[in-house]
C-alpha positions in Angstrom: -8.1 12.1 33.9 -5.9 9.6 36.2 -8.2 6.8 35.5 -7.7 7.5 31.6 -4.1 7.2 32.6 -4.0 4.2 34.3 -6.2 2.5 31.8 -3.5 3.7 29.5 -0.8 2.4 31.0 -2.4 -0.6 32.0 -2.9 -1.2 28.1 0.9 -0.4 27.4 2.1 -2.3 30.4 0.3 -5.7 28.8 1.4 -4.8 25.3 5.3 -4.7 27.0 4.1 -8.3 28.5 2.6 -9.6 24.7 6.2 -8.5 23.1 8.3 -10.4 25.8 5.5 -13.7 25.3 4.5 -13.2 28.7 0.8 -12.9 27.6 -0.7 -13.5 24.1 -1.6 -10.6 22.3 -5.0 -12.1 21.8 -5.6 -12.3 25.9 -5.5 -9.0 26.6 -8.8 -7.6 25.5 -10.2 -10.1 27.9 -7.8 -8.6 30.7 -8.8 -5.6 30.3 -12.5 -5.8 29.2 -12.5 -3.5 26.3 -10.9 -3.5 22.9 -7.3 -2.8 23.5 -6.7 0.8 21.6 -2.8 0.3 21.3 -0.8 -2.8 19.4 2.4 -4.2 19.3 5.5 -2.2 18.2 5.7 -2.6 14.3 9.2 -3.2 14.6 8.7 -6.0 16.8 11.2 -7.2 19.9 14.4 -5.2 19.4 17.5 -7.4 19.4 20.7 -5.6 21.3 23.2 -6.9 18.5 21.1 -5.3 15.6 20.9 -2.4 17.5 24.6 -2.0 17.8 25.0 -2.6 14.3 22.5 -0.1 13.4 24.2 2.2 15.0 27.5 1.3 13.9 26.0 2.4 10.4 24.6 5.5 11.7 25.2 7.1 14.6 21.9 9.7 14.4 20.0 6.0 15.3 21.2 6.9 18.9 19.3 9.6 19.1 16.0 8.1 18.0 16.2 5.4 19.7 16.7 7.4 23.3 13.3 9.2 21.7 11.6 5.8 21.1 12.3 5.7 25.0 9.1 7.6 25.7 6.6 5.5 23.4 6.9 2.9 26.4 6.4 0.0 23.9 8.2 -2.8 25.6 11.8 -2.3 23.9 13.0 0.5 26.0 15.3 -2.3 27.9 17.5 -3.2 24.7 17.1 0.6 23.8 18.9 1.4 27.0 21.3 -1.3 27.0 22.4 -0.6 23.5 23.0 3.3 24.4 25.3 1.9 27.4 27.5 -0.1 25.1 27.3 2.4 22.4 28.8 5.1 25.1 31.2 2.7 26.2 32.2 1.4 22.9 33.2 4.6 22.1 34.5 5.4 25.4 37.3 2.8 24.9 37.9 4.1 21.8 38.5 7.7 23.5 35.7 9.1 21.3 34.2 10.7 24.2 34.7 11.4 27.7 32.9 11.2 30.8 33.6 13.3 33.9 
C-alpha cells in the first residue's frame, strides 16, 4: 500500500513538473517505466489574474478552488495565492475580519 502511494505521488509530482515545463509530458513514462495513469489538468496552468477575476464574478469559485487543493495537480500555488489576495482584497474593503 505505501509503495502504491509513492508511485502515486511520484506520477503527480512529474505531472506538477510537465505543467510548469520543467519536464515534457512525453518524458515521463520513460521516468517512471510504466504508462503514466494520471495527465495534465484539463484546465491547464492557472493564471493568478484570471483567477481573481473569476472570482470577482463569483465568489462560490473560492470555495472550489480551495477543494481543487487536494487534487495535487500542479496549480495549488496560484490556487493559494489567489485565496490570499481574495481575503485581503476584501479585507481592505472591511468585508471580512480577521482576529
Amino acid at each position: 500500500m505505501l509503495f502504491n502511494t509513492l508511485v502515486d505521488l511520484r506520477q503527480e509530482f512529474l505531472f506538477a513538473c510537465a505543467l510548469h515545463g520543467v519536464v515534457g509530458e512525453e518524458d515521463i513514462q520513460g521516468i517512471i517505466g510504466e504508462l503514466p495513469l494520471g495527465a495534465l489538468p484539463v484546465a491547464g496552468k492557472y493564471d493568478v489574474g484570471d483567477l481573481m477575476n473569476q472570482c470577482a464574478m463569483d465568489p462560490d469559485r473560492v470555495e472550489r478552488l480551495l477543494e481543487e487543493i487536494e487534487g495535487v495537480e500542479g496549480n495549488s500555488g496560484a490556487v493559494v495565492r489567489t485565496v490570499v489576495e481574495v481575503i485581503i482584497h476584501h479585507q481592505s474593503e472591511k468585508r471580512i475580519f480577521i482576529y
